[in-house]
C-alpha positions in Angstrom: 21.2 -32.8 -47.5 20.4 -31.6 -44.0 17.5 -33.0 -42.3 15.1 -32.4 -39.6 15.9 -29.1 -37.7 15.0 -28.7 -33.7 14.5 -25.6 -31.9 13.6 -24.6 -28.5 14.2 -20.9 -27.8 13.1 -20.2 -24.2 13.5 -17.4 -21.8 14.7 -18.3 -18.2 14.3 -17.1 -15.0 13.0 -13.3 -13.9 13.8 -10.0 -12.2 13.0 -10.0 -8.3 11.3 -6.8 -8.9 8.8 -8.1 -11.4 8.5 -10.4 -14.2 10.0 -7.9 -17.4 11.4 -11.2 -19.1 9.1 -10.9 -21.7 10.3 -7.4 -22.8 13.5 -9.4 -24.5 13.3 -11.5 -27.3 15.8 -13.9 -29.0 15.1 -15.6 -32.4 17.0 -17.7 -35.2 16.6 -16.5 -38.5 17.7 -19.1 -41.3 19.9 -18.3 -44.1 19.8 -19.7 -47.2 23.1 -21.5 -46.9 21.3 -23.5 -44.0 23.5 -21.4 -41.2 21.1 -20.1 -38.6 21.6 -16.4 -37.4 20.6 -15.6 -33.7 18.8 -11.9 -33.4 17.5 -10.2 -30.0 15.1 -7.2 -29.5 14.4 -5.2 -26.5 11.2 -3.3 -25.5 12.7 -1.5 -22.2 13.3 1.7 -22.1 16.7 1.4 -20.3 19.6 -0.6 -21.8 20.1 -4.4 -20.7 22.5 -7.1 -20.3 21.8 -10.4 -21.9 22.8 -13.9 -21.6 22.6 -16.7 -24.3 23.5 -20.0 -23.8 23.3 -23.1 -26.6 22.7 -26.1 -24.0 22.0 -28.5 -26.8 23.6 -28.4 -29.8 23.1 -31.0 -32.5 25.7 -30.9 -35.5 26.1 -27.4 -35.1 28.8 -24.8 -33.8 28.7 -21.3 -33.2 31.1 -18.7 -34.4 31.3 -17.0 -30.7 32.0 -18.5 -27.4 29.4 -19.4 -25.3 27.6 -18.0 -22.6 27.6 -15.1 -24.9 26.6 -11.5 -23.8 25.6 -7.9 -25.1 24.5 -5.2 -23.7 21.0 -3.9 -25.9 20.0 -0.2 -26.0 16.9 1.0 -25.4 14.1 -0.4 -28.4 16.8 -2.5 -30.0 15.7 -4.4 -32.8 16.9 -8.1 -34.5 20.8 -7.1 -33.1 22.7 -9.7 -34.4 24.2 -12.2 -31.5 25.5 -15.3 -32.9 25.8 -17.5 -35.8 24.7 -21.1 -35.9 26.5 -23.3 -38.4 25.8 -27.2 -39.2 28.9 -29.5 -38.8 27.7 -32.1 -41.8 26.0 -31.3 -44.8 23.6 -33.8 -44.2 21.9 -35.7 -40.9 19.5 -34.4 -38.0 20.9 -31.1 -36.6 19.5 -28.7 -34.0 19.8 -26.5 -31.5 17.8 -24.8 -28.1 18.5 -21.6 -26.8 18.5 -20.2 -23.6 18.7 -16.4 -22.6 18.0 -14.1 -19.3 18.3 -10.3 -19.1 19.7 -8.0 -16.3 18.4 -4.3 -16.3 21.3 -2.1 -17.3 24.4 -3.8 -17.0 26.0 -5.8 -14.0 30.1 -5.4 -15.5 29.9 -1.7 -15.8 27.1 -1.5 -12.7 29.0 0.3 -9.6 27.1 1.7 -6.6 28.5 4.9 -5.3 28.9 4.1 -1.4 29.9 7.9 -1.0 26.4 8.9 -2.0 24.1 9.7 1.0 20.0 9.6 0.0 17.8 11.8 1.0 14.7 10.1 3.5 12.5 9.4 1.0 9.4 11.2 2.9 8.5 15.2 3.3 11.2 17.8 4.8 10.2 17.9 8.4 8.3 15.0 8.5 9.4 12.0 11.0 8.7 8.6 10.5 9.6 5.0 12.6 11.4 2.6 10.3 9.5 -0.7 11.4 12.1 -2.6 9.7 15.7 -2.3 8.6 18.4 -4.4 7.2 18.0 -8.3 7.8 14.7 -8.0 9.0 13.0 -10.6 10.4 9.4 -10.5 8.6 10.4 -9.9 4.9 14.1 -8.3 4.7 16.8 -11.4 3.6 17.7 -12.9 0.6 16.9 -9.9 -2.5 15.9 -7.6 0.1 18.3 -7.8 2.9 20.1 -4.1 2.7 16.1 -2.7 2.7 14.2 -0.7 5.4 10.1 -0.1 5.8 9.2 3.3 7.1 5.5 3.1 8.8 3.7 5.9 7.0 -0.3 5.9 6.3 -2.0 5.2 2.5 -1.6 7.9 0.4 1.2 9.8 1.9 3.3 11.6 -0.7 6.9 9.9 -1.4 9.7 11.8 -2.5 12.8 10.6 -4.6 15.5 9.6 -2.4 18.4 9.9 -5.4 18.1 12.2 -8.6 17.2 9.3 -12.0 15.8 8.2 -15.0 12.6 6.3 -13.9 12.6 2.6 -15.4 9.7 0.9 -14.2 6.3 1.8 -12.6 3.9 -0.8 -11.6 0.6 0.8 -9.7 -2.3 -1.7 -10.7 -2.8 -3.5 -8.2 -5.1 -3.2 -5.4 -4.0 -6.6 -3.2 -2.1 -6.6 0.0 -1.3 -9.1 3.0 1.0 -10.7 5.0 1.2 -13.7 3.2 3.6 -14.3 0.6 1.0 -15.3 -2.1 1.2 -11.6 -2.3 4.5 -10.8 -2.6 3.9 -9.9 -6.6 1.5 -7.5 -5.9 3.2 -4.4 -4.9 3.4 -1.5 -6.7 6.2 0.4 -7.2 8.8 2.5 -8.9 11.8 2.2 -10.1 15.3 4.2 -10.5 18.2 4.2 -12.2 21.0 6.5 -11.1 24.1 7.0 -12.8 26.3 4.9 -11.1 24.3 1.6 -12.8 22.6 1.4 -9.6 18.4 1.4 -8.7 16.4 2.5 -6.2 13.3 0.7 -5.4 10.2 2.3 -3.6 7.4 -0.5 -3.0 3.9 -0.9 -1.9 2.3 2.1 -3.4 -1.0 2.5 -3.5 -3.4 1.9 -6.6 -2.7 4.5 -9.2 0.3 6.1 -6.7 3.0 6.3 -9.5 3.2 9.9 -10.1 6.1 9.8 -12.5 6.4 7.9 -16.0 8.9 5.1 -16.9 10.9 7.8 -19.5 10.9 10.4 -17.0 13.9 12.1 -15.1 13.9 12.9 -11.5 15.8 14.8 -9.2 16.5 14.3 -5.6 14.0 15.4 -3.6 11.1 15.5 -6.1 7.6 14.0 -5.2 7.0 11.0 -7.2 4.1 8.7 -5.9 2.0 8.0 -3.1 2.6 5.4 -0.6 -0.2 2.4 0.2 -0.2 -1.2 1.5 0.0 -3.6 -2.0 1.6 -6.3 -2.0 3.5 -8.6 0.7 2.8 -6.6 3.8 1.5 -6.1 7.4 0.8 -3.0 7.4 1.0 0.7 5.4 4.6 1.6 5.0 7.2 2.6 2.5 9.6 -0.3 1.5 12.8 1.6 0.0 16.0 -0.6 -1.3 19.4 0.5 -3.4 19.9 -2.4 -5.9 22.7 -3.5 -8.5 21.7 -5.6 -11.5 23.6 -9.4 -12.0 24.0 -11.6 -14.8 21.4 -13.9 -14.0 19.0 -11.5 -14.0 18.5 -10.5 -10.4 18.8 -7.6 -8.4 20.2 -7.8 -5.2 19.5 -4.8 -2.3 23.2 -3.4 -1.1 23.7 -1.1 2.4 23.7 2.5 1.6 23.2 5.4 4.0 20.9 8.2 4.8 21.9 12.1 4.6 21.3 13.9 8.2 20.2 17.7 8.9 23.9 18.8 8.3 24.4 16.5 5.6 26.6 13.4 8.0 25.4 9.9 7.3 22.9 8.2 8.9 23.2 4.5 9.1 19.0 3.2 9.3 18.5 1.9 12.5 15.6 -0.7 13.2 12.5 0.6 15.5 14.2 4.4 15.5 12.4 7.6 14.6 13.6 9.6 12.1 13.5 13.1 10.7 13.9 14.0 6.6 15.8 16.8 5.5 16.2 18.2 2.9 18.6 20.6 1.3 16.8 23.3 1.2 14.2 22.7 3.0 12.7 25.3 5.7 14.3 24.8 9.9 12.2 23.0 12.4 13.0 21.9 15.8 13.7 18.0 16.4 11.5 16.2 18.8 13.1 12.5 19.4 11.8 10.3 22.2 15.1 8.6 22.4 17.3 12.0 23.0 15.2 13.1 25.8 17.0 12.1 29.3 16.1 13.1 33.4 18.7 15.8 33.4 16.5 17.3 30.6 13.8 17.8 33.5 16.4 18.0 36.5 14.7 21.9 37.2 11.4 20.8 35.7 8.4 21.6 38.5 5.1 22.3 37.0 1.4 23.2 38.1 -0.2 20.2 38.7 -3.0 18.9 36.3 -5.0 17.7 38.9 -6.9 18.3 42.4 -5.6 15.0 43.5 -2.6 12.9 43.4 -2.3 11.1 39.9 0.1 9.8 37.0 0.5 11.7 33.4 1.8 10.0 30.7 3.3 11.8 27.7 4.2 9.9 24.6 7.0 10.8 22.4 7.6 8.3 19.5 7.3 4.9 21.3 9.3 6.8 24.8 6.9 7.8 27.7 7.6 10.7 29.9 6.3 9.5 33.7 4.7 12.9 35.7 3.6 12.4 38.8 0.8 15.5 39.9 0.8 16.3 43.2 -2.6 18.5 43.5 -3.1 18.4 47.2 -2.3 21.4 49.3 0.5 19.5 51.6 4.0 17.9 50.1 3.9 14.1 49.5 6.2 11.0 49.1 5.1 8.6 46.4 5.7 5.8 45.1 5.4 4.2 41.5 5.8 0.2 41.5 6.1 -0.2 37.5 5.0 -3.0 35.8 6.8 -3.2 32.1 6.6 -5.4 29.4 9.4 -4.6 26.1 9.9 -1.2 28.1 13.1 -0.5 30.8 12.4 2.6 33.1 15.5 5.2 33.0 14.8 5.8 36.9 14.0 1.9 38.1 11.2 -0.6 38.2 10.4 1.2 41.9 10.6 5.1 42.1 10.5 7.2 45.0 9.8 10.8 44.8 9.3 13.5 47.1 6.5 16.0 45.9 5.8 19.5 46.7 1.8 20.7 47.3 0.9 21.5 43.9 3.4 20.5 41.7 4.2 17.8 38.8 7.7 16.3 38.9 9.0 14.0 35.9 9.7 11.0 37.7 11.0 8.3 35.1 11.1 7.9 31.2 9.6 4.6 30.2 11.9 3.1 26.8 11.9 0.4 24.4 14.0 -2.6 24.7 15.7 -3.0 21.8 14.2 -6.1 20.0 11.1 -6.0 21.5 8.6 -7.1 19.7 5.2 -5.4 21.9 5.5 -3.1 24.5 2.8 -2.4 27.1 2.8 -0.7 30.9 0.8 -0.6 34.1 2.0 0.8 37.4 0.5 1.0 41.0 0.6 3.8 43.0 0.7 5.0 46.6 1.6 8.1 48.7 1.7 9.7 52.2 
């Protein structure tokens, strides 16, 4: 006679995304020759990978080896996993089970590093990415390969790789720097073909515009961007991630697709432009691609009755004129005073200015790294 039975089924562990561990379920069903047969059913709508493990086994053996794993379609229900059978006919016998679930399936999982994304914002539009791989605020560990792009609440997002959306989360209205609040972003989530997902995070409240069911293409709008979850600020958070065994899915390097379809590799504190196939032509304007040679013939009306400083912003570069508005030539100087900036002409610039005119005298540009920028210059002339 077999006695007293013990068992402790328990899931471990979650998804970096979001906690989906309760969309799997594994549970022993007892036969009547006192064998115990291990079944598992899946809610998600994409397949899965899971992991069983006996860690305590009392009396009892299995007819598999252990860790065992299966990949469950979509809906499965009770799939038979294991069988549990008891070593003595009689005695205290028992087992606990362990299990974890990957999305799709890490062995068969294989990112296509050929693959260039589109910029997941409109055709035309340009955007600063505020933060890019190994970023210091919020980008190691899961999210190492991800970049932010600054972009205000409510600013329509556009998928970056054709899919089958898996996940949408857009119910939550918290945001903050803190990282109490990392588990309230909202997002969406891809898979692509190749195994692989793409992640789109901090949406706004209700910002999902596409279903978990529903198939996407590159390039089609798809939710609306916000500030939920951990973060300092509205922006975009966009990753490429491959499933693993245990469950987690870790952000990999992946590129961008340019104007004539090269690839971009996403640059911290740089402006860029989306384009997409397609799309209508528009002229580039990029602060860091203008130079002084640009402006080597460049003599203007000046603005101004006087002598002054104009200062033209470009993306986070500043274009130095210097208005000359008297009616007899002048030599001026500018003694900068720069904080996260270099000057392309010098910290101390001398120009010569006709009566009338404006002259670009220096272009003011972020230091790479910097974390604030600010100016102030003094002026004089005779």
């Amino acid at each position: 006679m077999i006695g007293l039975m013990v068992v402790i089924i328990a899931a471990l562990g979650a998804s970096p995304v979001t906690a989906q561990q309760d969309l799997v379920s594994v549970e022993g069903v007892n036969q009547d020759d006192g064998s115990v047969i291990l079944v598992a059913s899946s809610d998600h709508i994409i397949p899965v990978y899971l992991s069983v493990d006996l860690p305590n086994l009392i009396n009892m053996e299995t007819d598999v080896e252990l860790p065992y794993g299966i990949e469950l379609e979509p809906g499965a229900e009770n799939v038979e996993l294991l069988r549990l059978v008891p070593t003595r006919s009689s005695g205290r016998i028992g087992y606990s089970v362990s299990y974890i679930h990957a999305r799709g399936n890490p062995f068969t999982a294989s990112h296509d590093d050929d693959y260039l994304y589109l910029i997941p914002f409109a055709h035309g539009d340009k955007r600063r990415l505020s933060q890019g791989f190994q970023g210091d605020f919020t980008h190691f560990g899961e999210n190492e390969f991800a970049v932010d792009f600054e972009m205000p609440i409510g600013t329509e997002i556009f998928a970056a790789r054709g899919g089958f959306v898996a996940e949408i989360k857009e119910d939550s209205r918290r945001g903050g720097r803190s990282a109490s609040y990392s588990g309230d972003g909202n997002y969406i989530l891809i898979m692509h073909d190749d195994g692989s997902f793409a992640n789109y995070v901090h949406l706004q409240y209700g910002g999902a515009l596409v279903e978990p069911g529903d198939s996407v293409r590159a390039g089609d709008v798809i939710g609306l961007s916000g500030n939920t979850g951990r973060s300092s600020g509205p922006h975009l958070h966009f990753d490429v991630r491959l499933p693993y065994p245990d469950g987690r899915m870790l952000s990999i390097p992946f590129r961008f697709r340019g104007r004539e379809g090269e690839a971009i590799d996403p640059v911290e504190g740089l402006f860029y432009y989306a384009y997409h196939p397609g799309g209508d032509a528009f002229q580039e304007l990029l602060g860091r691609n203008i130079t002084l040679a640009d402006y080597e013939s460049y003599a203007e009306p000046a603005g101004t009755s006087g002598v002054d400083v104009r200062i033209e912003q470009i993306d986070l570069t500043f274009l130095v004129f210097l208005q000359n508005g008297l009616d007899r030539d002048i030599a001026a100087t500018i003694q900068f005073e720069l904080r996260g900036l270099d000057s392309d002409a010098g910290i101390t610039v001398e120009s010569d200015v006709p009566a009338g005119t404006e002259l670009l005298v220096s272009i003011l540009r972020p230091i790479e790294g910097a974390n604030s920028i600010q100016y102030g210059y003094r002026l004089s002339y005779r």
